[in-house]
C-alpha positions as CSV (number, residue, x, y, z in Angstrom):
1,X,-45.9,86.8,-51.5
2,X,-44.1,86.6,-48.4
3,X,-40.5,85.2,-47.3
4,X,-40.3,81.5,-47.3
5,X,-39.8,79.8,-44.1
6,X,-36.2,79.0,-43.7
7,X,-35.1,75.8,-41.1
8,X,-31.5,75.6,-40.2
9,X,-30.0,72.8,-39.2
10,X,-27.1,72.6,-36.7
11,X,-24.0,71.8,-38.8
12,X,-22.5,68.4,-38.3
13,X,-19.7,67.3,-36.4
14,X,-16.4,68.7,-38.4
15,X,-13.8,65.9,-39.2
16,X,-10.3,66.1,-38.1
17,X,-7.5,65.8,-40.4
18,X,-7.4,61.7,-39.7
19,X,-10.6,61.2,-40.8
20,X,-12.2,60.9,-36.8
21,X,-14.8,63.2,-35.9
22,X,-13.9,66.7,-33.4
23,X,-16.6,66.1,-30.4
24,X,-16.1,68.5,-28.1
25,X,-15.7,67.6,-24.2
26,X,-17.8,69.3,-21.7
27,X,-15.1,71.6,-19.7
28,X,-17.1,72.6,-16.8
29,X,-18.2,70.6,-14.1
30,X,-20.7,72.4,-12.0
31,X,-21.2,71.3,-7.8
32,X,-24.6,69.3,-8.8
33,X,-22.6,66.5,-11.0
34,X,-20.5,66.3,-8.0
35,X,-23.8,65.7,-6.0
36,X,-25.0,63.3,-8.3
37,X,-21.8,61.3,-8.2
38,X,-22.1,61.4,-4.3
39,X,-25.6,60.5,-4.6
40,X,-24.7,57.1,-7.1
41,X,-22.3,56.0,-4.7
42,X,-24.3,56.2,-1.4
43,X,-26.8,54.2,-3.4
44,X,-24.1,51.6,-4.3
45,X,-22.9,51.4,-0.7
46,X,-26.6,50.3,0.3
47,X,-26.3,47.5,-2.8
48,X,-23.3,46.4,-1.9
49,X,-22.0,47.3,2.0
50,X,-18.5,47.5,2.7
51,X,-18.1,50.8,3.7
52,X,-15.9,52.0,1.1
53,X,-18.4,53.9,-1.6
54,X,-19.6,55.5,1.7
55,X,-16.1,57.6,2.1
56,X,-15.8,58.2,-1.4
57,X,-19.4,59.5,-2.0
58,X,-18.7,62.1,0.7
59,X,-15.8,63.0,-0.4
60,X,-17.9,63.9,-4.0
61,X,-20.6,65.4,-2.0
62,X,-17.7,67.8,-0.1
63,X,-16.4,68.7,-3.9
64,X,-19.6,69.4,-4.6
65,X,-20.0,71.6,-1.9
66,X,-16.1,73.3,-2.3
67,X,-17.7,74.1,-5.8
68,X,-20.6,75.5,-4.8
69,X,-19.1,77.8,-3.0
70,X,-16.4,78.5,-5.6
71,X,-17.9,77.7,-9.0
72,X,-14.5,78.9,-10.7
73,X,-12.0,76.1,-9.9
74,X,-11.4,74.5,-12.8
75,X,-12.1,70.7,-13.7
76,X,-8.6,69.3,-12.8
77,X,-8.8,71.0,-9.4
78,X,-11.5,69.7,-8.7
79,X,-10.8,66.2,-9.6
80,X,-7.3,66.6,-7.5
81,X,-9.6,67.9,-4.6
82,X,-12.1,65.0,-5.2
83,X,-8.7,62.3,-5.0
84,X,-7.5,63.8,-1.7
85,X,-10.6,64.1,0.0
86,X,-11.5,60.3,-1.4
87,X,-8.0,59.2,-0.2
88,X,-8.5,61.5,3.3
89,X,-11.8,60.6,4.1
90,X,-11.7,56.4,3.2
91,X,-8.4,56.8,5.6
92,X,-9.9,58.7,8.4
93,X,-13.0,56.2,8.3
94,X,-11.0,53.1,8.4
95,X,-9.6,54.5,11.4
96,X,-12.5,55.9,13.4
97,X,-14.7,52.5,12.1
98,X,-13.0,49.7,11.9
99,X,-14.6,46.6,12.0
100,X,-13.8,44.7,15.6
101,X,-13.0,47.9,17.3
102,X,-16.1,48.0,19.3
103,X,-14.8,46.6,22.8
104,X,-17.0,43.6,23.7
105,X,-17.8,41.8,27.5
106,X,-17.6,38.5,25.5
107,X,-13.9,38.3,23.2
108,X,-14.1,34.4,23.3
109,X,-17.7,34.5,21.8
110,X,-16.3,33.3,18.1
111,X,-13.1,31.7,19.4
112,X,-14.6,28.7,21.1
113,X,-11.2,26.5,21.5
114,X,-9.5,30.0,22.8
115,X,-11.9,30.0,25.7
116,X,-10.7,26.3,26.7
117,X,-6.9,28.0,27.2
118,X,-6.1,27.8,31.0
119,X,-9.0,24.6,31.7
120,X,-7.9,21.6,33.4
121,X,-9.3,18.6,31.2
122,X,-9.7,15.0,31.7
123,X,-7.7,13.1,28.6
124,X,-10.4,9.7,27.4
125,X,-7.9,8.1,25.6
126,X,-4.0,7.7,26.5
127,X,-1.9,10.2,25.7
128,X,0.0,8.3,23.1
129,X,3.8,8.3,21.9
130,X,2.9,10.8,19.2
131,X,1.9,13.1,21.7
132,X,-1.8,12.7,20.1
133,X,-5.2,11.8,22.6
134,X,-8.6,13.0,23.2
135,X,-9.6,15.0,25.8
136,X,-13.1,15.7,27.2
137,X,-13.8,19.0,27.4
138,X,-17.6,19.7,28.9
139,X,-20.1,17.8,26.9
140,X,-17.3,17.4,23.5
141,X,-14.4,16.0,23.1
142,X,-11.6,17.3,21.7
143,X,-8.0,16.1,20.1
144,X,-5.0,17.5,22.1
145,X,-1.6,17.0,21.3
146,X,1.2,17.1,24.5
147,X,3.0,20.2,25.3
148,X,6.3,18.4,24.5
149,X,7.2,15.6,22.4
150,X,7.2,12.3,24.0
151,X,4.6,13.2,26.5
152,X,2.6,10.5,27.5
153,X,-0.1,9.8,30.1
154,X,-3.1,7.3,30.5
155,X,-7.2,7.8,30.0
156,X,-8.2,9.5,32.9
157,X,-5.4,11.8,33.9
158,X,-6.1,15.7,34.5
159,X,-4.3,18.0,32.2
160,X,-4.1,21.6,31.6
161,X,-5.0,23.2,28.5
162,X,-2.0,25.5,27.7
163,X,-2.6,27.0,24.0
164,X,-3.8,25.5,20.7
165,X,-2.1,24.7,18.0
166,X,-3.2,23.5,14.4
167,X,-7.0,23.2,15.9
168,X,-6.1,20.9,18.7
169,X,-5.9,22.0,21.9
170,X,-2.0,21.5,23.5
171,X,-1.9,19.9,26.8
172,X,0.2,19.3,29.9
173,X,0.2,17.8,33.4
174,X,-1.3,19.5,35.9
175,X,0.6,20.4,39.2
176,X,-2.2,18.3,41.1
177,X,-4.0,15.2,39.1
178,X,-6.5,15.7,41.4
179,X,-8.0,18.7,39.6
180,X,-11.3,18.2,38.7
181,X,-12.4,19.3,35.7
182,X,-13.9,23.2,35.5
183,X,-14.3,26.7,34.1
184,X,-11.1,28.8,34.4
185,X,-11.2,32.0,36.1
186,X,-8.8,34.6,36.8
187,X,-7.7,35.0,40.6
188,X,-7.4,39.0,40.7
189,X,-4.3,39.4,43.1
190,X,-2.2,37.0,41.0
191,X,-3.7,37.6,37.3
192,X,-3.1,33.7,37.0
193,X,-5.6,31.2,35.7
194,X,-7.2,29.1,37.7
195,X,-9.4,26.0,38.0
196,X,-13.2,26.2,39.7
């Protein structure tokens, strides 16, 4: 007769002295799970934009790359390489791409009381002891609130629009109440703003 078949099975985990089972950890990380780390994290910067997992997946993508080309730097050199270069790179892009660093021809676009700064508006109700009124301001009308405390002035009068405060445009008396109401525009020699 011939020798039995013999299976083998791979022994079981050994248990420590405290009764909790030895697993061992895997020690080498090779350049392709840093790939696959860069890879998960581009993917979650297209779920979720913010461009933050952007910076930090190429910073595991540059790991992976470092380890490719030296595949014996051990696992905490790599994961001090991976923080610095996470760290480095998330720095550098907030610097180089920061959101509102584009130059623009149109600043006011989203600041639509900003853009009233410098106009010479027509006040619809008196300017009363508060310092409180309306003002109308193209086709809207707007609360104002007097430069100084105690200003006071009737429906009808031209004021200037000097700055806003609290959401209300702050007013005061022009230098001529004959100013009709207009877009501001900047006269070039002077860098002033005046009314059209």
């Amino acid at each position: 007769m011939g020798a039995a078949n013999v299976v083998t099975r791979p022994a079981a985990p050994a248990l420590t002295g405290s009764g909790e089972m030895d697993i061992a950890w895997p020690t080498a990380l090779v350049f392709w799970h840093w790939w696959i780390l860069a890879g998960i994290l581009l993917v979650l910067e297209l779920l979720a934009p913010g461009i933050f997992f952007l910076w930090v997946g190429l910073a595991a993508g540059v790991t992976g790359l470092v380890l490719f080309v030296a595949p014996n730097l051990a696992w905490e050199g790599q994961a001090l390489l991976f923080a610095l270069l996470a760290l480095a790179s998330t720095y550098a892009g907030r610097r180089i791409w920061r959101p509102g660093a584009v130059p623009t021809d149109h600043p006011m676009l989203n600041r639509r009381a900003h853009r009233h700064v410098g106009r010479v508006v027509v006040l619809t109700t008196p300017l009363q002891d508060a310092g409180t009124g309306r003002v109308r301001v193209d086709d809207s009308e707007w609360t104002a609130v007097g430069e100084t405390d105690g200003l006071s002035a009737p429906a009808g009068t031209s004021m200037r629009v000097v700055a806003l405060r609290d959401g209300m445009l702050v007013i005061a008396p022009t230098q001529d109440t004959t100013d009709a109401p207009g877009p501001a525009s900047a006269d070039p020699a002077t860098g002033t703003t005046v009314s059209g």
